[in-house]
Backbone of each chain as ProteinMPNN parsed JSONL, in Angstrom:
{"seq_chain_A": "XXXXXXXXXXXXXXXXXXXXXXXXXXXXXXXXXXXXXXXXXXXXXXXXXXXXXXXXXXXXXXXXXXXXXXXXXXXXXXXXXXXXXXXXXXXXXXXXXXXXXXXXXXXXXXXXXXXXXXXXXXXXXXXXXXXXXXXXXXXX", "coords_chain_A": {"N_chain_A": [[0.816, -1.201, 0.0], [2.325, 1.415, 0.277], [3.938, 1.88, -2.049], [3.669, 2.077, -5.479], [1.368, 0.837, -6.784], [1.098, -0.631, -9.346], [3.931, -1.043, -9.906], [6.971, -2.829, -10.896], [8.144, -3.771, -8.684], [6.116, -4.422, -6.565], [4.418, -6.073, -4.458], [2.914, -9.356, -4.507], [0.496, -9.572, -2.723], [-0.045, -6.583, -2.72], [-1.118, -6.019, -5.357], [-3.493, -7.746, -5.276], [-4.459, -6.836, -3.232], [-5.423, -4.183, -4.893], [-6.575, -5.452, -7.235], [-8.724, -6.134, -5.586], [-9.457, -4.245, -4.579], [-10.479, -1.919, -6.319], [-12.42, -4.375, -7.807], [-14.261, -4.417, -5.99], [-15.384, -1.838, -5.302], [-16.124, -0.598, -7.565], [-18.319, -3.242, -7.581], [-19.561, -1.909, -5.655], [-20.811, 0.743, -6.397], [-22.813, 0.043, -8.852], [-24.176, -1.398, -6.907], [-25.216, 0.564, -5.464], [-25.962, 2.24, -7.486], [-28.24, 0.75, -9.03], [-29.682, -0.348, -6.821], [-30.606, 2.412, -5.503], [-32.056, 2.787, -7.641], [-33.84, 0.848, -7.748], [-35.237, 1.358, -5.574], [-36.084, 3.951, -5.735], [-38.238, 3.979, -7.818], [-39.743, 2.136, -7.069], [-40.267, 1.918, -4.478], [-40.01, 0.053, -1.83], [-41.11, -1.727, 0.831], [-40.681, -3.197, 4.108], [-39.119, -6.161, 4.451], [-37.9, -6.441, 1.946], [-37.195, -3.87, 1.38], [-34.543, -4.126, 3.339], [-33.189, -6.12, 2.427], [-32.393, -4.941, 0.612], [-31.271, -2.552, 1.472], [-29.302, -3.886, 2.531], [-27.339, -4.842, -0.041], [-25.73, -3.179, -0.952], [-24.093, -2.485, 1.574], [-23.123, -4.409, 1.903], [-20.932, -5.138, 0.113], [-19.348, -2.915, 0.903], [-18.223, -3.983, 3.388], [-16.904, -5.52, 1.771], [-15.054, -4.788, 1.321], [-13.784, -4.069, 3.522], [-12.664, -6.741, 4.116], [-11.126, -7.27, 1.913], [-9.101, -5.884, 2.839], [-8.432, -7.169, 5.066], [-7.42, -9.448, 3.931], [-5.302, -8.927, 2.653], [-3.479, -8.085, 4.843], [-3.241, -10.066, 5.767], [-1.635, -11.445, 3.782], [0.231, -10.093, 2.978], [3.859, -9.977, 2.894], [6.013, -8.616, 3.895], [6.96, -6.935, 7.217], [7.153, -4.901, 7.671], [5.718, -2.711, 6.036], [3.413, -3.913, 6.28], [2.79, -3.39, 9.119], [2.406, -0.439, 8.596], [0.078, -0.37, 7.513], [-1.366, -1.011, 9.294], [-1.142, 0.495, 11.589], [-1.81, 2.597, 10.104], [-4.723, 1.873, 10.045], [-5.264, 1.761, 12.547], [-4.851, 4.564, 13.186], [-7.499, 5.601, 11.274], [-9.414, 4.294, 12.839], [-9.191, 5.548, 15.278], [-9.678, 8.204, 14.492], [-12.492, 7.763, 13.649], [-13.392, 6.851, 15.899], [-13.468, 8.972, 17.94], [-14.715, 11.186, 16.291], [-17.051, 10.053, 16.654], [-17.77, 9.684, 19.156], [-17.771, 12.072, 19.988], [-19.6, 13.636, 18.631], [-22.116, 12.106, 19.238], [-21.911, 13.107, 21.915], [-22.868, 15.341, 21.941], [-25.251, 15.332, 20.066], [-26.77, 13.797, 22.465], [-26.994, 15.45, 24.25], [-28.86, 17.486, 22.824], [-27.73, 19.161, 20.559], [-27.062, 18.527, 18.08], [-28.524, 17.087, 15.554], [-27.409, 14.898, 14.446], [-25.231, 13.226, 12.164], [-24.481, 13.213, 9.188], [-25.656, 10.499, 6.584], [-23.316, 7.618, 6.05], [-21.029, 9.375, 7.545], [-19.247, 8.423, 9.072], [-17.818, 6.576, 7.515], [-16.617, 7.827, 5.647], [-14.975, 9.66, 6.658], [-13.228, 7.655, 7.843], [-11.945, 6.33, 6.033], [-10.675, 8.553, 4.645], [-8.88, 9.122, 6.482], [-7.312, 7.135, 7.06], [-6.107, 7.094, 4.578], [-4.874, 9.363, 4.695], [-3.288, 8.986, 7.482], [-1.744, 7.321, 6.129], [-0.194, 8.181, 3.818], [1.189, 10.437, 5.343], [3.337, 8.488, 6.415], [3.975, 8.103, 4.303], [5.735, 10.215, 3.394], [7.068, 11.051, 5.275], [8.662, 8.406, 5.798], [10.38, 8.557, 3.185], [12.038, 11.195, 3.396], [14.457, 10.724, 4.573]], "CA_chain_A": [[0.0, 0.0, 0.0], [3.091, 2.548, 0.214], [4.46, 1.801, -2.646], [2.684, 1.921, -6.711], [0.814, -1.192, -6.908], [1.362, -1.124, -10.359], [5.077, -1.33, -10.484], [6.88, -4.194, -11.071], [8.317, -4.001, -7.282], [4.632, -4.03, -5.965], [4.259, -7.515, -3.664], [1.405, -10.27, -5.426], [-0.254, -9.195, -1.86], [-0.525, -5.72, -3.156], [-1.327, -6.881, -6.389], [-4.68, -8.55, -5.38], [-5.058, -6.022, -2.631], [-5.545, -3.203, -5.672], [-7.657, -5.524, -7.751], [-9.464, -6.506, -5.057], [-10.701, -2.747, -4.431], [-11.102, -2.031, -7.666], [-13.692, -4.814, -7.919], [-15.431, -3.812, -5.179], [-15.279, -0.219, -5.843], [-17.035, -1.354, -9.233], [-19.657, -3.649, -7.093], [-20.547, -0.728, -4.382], [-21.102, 1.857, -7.237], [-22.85, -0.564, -9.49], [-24.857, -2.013, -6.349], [-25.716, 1.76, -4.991], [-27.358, 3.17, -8.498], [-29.371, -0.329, -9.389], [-30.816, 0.017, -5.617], [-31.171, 3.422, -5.853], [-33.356, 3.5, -8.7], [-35.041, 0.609, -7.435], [-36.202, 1.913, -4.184], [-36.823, 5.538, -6.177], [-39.279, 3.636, -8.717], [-40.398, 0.727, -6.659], [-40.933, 2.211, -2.916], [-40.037, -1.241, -1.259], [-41.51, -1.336, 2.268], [-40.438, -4.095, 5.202], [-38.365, -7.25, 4.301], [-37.152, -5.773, 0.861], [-36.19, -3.011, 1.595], [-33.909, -4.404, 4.181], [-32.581, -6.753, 1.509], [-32.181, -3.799, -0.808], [-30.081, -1.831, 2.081], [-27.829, -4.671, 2.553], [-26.617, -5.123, -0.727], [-24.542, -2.12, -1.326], [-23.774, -2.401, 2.575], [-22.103, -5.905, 1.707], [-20.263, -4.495, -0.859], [-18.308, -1.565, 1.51], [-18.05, -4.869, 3.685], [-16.201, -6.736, 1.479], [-13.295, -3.834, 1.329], [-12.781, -4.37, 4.539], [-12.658, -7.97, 4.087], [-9.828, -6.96, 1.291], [-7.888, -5.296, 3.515], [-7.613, -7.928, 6.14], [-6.84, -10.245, 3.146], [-4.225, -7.861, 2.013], [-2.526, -8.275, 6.266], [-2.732, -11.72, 5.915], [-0.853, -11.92, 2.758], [1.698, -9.223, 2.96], [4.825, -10.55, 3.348], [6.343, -7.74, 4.226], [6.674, -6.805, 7.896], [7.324, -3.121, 8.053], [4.65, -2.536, 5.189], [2.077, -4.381, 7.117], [2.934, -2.24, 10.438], [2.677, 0.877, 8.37], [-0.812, -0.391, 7.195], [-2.215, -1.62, 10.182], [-1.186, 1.954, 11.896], [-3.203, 3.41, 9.486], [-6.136, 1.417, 10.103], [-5.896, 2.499, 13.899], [-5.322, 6.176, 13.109], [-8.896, 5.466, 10.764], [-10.335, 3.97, 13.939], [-9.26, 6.37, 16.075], [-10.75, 9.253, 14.388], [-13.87, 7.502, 13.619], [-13.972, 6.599, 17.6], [-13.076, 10.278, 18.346], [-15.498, 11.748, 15.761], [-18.749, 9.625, 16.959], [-18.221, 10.307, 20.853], [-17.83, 13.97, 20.209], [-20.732, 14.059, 18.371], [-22.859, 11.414, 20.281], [-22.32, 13.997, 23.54], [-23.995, 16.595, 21.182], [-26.59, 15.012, 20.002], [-27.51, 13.683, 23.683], [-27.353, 17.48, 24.949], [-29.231, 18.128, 22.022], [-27.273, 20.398, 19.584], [-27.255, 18.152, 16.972], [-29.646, 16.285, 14.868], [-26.796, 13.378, 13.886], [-24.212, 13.135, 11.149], [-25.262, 12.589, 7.447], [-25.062, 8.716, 6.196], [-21.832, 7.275, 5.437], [-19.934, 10.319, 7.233], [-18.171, 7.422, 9.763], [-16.668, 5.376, 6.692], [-15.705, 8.746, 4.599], [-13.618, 10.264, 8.099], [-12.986, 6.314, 8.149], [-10.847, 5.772, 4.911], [-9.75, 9.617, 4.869], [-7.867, 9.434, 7.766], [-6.539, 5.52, 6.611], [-5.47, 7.905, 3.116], [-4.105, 10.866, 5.131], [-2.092, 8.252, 7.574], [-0.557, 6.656, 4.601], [0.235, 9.46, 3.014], [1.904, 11.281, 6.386], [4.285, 8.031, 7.286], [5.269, 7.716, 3.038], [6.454, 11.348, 3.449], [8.069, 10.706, 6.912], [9.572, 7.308, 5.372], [10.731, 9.295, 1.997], [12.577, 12.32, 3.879], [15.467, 9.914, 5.11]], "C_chain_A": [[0.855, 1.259, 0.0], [3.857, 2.248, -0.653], [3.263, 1.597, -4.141], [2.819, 0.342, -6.739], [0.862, -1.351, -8.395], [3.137, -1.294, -10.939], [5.112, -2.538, -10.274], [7.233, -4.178, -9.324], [6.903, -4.225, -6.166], [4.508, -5.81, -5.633], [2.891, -8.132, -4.177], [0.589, -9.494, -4.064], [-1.112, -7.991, -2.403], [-1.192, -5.324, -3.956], [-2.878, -6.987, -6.301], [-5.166, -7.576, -4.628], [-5.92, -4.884, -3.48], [-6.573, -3.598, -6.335], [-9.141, -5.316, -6.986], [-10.343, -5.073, -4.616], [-11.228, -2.335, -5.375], [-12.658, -2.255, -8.032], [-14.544, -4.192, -7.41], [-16.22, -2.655, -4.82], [-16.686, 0.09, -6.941], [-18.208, -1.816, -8.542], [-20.503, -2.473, -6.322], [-21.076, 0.13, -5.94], [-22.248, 1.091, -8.258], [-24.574, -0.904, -8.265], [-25.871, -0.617, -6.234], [-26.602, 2.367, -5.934], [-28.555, 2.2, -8.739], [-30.192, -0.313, -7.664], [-31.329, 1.217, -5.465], [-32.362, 3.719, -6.632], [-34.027, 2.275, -8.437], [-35.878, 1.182, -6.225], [-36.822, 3.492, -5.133], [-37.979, 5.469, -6.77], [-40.446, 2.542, -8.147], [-41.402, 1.198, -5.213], [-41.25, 0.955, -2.057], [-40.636, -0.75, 0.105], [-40.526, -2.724, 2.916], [-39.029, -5.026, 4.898], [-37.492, -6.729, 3.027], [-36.425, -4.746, 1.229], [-34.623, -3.074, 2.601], [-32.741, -5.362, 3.449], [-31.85, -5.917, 0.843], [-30.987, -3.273, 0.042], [-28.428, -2.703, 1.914], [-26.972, -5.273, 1.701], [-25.313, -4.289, -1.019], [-23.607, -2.057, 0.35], [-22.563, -3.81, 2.987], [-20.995, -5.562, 1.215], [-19.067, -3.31, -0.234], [-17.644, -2.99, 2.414], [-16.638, -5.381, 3.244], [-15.114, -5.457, 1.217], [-12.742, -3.731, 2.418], [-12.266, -6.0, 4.697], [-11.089, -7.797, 3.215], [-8.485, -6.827, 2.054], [-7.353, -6.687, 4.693], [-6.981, -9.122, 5.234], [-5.294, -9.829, 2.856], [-2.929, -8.375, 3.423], [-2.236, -9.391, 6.549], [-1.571, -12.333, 5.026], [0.353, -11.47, 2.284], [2.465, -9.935, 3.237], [5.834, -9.749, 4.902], [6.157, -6.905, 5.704], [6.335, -5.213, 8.032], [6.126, -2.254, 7.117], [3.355, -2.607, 5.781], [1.962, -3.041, 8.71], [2.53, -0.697, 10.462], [1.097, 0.796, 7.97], [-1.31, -0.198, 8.801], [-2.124, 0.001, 11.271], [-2.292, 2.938, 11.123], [-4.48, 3.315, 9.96], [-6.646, 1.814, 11.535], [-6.011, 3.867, 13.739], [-6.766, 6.47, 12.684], [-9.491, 5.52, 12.299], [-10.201, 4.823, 14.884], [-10.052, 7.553, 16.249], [-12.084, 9.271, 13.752], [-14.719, 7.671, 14.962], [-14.446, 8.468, 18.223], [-14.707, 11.154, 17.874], [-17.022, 11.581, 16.582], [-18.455, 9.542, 18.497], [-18.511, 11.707, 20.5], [-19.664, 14.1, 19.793], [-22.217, 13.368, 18.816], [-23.035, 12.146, 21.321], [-22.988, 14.855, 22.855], [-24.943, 16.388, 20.628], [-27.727, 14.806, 21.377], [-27.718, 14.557, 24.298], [-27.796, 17.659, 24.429], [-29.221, 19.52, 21.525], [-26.918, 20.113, 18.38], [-27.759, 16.729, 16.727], [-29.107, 14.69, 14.853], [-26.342, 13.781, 12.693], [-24.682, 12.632, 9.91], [-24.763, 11.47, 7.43], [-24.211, 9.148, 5.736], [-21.11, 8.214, 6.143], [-18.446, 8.931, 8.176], [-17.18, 6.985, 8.797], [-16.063, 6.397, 5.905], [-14.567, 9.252, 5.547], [-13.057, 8.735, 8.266], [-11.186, 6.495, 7.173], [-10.272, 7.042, 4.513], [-8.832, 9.993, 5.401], [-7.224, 7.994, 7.301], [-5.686, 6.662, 5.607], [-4.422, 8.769, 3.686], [-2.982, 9.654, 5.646], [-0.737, 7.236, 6.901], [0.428, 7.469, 4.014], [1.658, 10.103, 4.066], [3.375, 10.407, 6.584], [4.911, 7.414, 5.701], [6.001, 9.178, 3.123], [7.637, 11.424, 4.613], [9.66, 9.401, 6.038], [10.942, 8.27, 3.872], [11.828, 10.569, 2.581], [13.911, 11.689, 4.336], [16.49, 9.734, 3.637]], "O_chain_A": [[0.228, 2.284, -0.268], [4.978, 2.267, -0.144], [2.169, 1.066, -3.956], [3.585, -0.621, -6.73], [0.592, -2.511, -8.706], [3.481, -1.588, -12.084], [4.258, -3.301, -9.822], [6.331, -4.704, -8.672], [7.032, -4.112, -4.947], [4.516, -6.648, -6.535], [1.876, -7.44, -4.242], [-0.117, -8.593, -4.517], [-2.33, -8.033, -2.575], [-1.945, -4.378, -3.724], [-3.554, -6.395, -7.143], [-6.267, -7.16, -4.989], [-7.006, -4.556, -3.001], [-7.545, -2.848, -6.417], [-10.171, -4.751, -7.351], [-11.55, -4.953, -4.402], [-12.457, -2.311, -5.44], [-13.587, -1.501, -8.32], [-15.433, -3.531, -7.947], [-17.307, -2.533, -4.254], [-17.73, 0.743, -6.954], [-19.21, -1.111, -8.663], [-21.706, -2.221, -6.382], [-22.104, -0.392, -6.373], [-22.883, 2.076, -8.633], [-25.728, -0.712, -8.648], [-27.0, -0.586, -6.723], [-27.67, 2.899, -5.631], [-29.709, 2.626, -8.688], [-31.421, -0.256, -7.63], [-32.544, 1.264, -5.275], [-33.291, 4.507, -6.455], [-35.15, 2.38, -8.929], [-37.097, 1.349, -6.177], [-37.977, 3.902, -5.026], [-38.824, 6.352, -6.625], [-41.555, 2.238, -8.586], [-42.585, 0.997, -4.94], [-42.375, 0.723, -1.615], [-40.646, 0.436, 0.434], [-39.683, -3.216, 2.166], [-37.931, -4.525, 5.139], [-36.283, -6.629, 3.231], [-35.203, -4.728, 1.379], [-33.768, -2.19, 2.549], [-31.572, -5.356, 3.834], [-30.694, -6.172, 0.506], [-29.843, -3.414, -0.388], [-27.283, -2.468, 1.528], [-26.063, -6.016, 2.073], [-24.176, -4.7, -1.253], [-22.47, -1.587, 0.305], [-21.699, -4.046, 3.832], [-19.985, -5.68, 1.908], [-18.086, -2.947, -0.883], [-16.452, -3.162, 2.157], [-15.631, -5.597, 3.917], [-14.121, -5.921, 0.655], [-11.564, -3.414, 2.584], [-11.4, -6.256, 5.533], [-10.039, -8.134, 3.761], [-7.371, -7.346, 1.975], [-6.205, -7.012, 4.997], [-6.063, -9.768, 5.739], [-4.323, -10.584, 2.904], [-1.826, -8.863, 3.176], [-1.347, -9.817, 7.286], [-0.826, -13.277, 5.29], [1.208, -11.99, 1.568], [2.05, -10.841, 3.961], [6.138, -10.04, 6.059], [5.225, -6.104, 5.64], [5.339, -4.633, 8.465], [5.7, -1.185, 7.556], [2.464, -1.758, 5.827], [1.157, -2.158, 9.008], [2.358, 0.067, 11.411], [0.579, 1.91, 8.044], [-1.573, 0.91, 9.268], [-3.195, 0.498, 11.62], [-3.203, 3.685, 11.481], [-5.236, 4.244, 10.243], [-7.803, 2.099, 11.843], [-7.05, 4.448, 14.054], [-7.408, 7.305, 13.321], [-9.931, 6.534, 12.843], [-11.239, 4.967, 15.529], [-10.72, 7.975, 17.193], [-12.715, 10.265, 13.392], [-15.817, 8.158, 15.23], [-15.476, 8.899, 18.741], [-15.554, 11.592, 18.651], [-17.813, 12.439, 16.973], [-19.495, 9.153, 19.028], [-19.541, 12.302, 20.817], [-20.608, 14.514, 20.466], [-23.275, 13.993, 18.747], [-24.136, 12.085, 21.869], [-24.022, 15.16, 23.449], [-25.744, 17.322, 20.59], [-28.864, 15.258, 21.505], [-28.713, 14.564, 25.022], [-28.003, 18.811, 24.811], [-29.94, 20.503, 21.706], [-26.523, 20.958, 17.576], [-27.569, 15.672, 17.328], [-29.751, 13.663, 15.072], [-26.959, 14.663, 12.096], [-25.281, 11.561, 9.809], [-23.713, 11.177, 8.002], [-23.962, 10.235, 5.215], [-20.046, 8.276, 5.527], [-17.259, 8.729, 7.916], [-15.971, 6.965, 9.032], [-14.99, 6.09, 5.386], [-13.384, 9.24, 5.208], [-12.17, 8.755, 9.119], [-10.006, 6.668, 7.478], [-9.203, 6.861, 3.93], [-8.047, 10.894, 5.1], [-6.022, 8.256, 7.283], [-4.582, 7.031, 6.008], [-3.286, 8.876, 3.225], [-2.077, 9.258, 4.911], [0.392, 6.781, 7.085], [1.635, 7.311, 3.829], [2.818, 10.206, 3.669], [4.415, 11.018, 6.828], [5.852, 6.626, 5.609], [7.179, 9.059, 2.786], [8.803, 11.818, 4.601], [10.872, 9.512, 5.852], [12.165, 8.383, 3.959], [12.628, 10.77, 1.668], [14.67, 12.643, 4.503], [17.523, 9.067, 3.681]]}, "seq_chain_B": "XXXXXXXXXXXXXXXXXXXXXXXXXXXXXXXXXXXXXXXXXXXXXXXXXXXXXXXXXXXXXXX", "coords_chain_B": {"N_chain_B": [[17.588, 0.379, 19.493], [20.414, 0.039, 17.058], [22.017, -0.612, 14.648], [24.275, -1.571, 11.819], [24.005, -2.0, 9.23], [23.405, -0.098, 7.23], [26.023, 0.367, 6.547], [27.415, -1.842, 5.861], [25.696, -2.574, 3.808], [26.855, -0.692, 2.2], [29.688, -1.056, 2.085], [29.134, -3.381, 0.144], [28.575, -2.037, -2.044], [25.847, -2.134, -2.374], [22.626, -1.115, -3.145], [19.715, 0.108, -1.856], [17.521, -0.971, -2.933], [18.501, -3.427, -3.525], [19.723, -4.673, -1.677], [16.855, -5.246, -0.652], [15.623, -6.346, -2.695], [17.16, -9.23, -2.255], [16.534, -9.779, 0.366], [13.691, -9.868, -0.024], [11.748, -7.88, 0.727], [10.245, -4.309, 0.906], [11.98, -1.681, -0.774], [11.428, 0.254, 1.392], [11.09, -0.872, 3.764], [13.85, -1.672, 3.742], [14.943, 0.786, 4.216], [13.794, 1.892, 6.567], [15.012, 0.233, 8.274], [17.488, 0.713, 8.34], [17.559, 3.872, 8.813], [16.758, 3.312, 11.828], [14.481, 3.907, 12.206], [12.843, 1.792, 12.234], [12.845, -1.504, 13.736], [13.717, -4.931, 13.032], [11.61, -7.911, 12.955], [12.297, -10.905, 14.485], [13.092, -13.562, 12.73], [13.65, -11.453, 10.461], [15.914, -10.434, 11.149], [17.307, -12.376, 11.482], [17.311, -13.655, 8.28], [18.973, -11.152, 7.48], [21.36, -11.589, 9.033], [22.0, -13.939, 7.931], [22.406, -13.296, 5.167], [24.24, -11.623, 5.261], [26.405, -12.939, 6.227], [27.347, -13.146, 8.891], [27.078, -13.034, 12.439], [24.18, -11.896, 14.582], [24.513, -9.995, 16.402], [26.668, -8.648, 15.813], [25.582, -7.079, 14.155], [23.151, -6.356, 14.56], [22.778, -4.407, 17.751], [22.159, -3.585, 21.111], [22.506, -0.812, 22.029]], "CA_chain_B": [[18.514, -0.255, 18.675], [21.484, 0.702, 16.418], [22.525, -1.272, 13.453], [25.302, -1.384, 10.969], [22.874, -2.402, 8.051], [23.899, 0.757, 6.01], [27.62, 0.246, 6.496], [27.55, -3.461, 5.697], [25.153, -3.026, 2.509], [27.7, 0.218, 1.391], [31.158, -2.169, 1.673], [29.119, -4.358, -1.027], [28.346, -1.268, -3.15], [24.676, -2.662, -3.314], [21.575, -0.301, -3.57], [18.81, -0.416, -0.88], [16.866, -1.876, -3.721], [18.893, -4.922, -4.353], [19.343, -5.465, -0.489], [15.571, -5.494, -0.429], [14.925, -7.615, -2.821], [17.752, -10.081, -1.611], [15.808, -10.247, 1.641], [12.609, -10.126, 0.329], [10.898, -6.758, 1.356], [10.113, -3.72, 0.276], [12.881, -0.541, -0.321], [11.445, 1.048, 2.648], [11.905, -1.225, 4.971], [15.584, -1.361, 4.262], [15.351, 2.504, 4.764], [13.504, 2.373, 7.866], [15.53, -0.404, 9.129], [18.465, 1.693, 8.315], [17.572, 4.928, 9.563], [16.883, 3.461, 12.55], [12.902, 4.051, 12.639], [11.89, -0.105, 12.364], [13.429, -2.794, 14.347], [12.992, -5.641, 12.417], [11.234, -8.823, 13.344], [13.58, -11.742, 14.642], [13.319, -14.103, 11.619], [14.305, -10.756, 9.121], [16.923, -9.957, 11.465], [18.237, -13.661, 11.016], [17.533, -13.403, 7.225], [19.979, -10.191, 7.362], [22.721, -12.322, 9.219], [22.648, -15.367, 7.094], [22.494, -13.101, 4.009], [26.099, -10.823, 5.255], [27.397, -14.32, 7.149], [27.688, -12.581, 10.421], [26.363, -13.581, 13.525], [22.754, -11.276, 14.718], [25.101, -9.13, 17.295], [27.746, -8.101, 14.882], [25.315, -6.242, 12.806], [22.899, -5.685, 15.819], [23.105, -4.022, 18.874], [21.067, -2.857, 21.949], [23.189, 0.734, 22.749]], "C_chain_B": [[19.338, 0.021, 17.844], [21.929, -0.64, 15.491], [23.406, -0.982, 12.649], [24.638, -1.897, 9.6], [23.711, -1.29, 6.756], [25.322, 0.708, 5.833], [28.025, -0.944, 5.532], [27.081, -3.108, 4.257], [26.543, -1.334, 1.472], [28.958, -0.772, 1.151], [31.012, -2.848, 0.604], [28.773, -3.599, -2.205], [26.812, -1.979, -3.445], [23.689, -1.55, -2.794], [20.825, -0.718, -2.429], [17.622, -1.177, -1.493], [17.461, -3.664, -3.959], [19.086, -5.723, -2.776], [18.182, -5.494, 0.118], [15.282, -6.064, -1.389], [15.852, -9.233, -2.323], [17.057, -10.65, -0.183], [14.345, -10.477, 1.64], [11.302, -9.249, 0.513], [11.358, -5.713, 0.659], [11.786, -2.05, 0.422], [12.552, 0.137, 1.208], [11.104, 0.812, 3.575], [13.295, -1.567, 5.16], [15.839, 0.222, 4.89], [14.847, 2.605, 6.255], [14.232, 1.461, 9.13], [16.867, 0.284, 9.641], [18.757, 3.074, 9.016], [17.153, 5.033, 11.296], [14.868, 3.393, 13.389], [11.775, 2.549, 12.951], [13.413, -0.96, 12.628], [13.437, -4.033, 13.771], [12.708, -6.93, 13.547], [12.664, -9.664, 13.984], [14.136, -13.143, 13.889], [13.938, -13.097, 10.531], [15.266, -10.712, 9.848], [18.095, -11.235, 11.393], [18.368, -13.497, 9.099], [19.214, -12.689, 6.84], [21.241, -10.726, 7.852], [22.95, -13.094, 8.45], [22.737, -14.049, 5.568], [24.438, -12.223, 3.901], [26.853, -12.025, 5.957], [28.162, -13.525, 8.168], [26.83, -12.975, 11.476], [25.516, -11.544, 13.792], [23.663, -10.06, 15.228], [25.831, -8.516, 16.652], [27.025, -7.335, 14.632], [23.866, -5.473, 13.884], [23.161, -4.772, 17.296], [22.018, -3.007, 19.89], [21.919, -1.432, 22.376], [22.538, 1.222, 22.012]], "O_chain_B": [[18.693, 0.994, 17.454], [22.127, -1.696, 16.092], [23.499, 0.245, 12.616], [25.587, -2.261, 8.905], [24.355, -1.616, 5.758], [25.738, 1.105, 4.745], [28.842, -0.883, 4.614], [27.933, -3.284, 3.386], [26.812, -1.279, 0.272], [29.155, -1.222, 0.022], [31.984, -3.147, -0.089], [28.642, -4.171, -3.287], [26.552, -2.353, -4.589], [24.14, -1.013, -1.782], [21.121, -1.798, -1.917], [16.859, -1.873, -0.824], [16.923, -4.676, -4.409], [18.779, -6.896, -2.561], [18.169, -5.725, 1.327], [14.239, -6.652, -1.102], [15.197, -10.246, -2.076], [17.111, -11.821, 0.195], [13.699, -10.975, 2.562], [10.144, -9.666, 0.478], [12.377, -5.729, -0.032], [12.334, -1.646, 1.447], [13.437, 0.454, 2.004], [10.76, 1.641, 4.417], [13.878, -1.73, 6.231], [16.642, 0.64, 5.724], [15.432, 3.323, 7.066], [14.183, 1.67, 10.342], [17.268, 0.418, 10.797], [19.79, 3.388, 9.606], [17.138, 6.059, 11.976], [14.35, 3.043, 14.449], [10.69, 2.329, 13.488], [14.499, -1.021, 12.051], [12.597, -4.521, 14.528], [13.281, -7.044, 14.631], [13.802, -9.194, 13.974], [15.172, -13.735, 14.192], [14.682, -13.603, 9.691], [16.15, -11.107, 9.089], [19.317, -11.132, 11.29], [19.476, -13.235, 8.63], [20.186, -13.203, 6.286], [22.253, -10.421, 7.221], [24.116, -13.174, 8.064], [23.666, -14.475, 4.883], [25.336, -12.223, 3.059], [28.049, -11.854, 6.194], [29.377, -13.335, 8.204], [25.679, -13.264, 11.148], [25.97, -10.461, 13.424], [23.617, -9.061, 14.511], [25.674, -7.332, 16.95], [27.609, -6.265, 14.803], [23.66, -4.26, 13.912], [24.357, -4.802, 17.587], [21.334, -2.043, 19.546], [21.633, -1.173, 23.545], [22.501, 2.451, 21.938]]}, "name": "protein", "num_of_chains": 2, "seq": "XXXXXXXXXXXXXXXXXXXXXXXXXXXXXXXXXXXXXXXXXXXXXXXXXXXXXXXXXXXXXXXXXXXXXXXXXXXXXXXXXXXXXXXXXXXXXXXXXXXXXXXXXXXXXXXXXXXXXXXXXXXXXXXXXXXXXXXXXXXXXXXXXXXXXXXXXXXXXXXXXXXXXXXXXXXXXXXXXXXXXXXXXXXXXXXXXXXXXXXXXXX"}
């Protein structure tokens, strides 16, 4: 993941890790407009609609499923270390984000956070910590 | 920890590329092993002895 997954130096791990988002990238986007426009045209109620949610909800799923594929398969120790840091910095300021704003909703001063904002501050902060410790690594 | 990693791979004139793929891993964990910022495991750090034929301590060290 800190290094172009398309060079040739790029580990098979990385490799599959890249397709493997890709795909799924492809399925969420793919899953999200065909449910979209069915619920917009259809107006599922109860059991469907619940079906309907959890397809595109599978689909973000299975990128995290990637990723732990990706930690299993790395070879690479110091790579993996530099991931898996990431993934706590993510979690951290997901954790961070949804207390703060959990005490403000329960004081009531706010309504609640638009869908999806957890997994966008999720994989922003994964992006940013990547980013921060190839610049750190790179400066040497 | 303190290492002689960059000393050792300069005497052979080899690249931090070629003593990362010799071991296996990526350029920048020779750099971070090098500069000091990653420790490595205790199977790479055997790797790294059997690959310069020095014993772990030679090329290791806790000061």
């Amino acid at each position: 993941m800190f290094c172009n997954p398309f060079s040739k130096n790029a580990s098979p791990a990385k490799r599959r890790y890249t397709q493997g988002v890709a795909l799924t990238m492809a399925g969420y986007l793919f899953a999200v407009l065909g449910t979209s426009i069915y619920v917009h045209n259809h107006h599922p109620i109860g059991v469907m609609l619940y079906l309907l949610s959890a397809i595109p909800s599978f689909c973000i799923l299975c990128m995290l499923i990637v990723v732990v594929v990706y930690l299993r398969d790395e070879k690479d120790e110091y790579v993996r270390m530099l991931t898996v840091r990431s993934l706590l910095a993510g979690t951290f300021i997901v954790l961070a984000l949804g207390t703060f704003t959990d005490f403000l909703r329960s004081y009531g001063q706010l309504p609640g956070l638009p869908p999806f904002t957890e997994w966008i501050a999720f994989w922003f902060s994964f992006a940013i910590a990547q980013a921060a410790q190839r610049r750190s690594n790179s400066n040497d | 920890m303190t290492n002689k990693l960059k000393v050792l791979r300069a005497e052979r004139n080899w690249s931090q590329q070629h003593l990362a793929d010799q071991l296996e891993v990526s350029r920048q964990s020779v750099n971070a092993i090098e500069t000091g910022k990653y420790d490595p495991s205790l199977p790479l750090a055997f790797r790294i002895a059997r690959l310069f034929a020095l014993p772990i301590e030679s090329i290791f060290s806790d000061s």
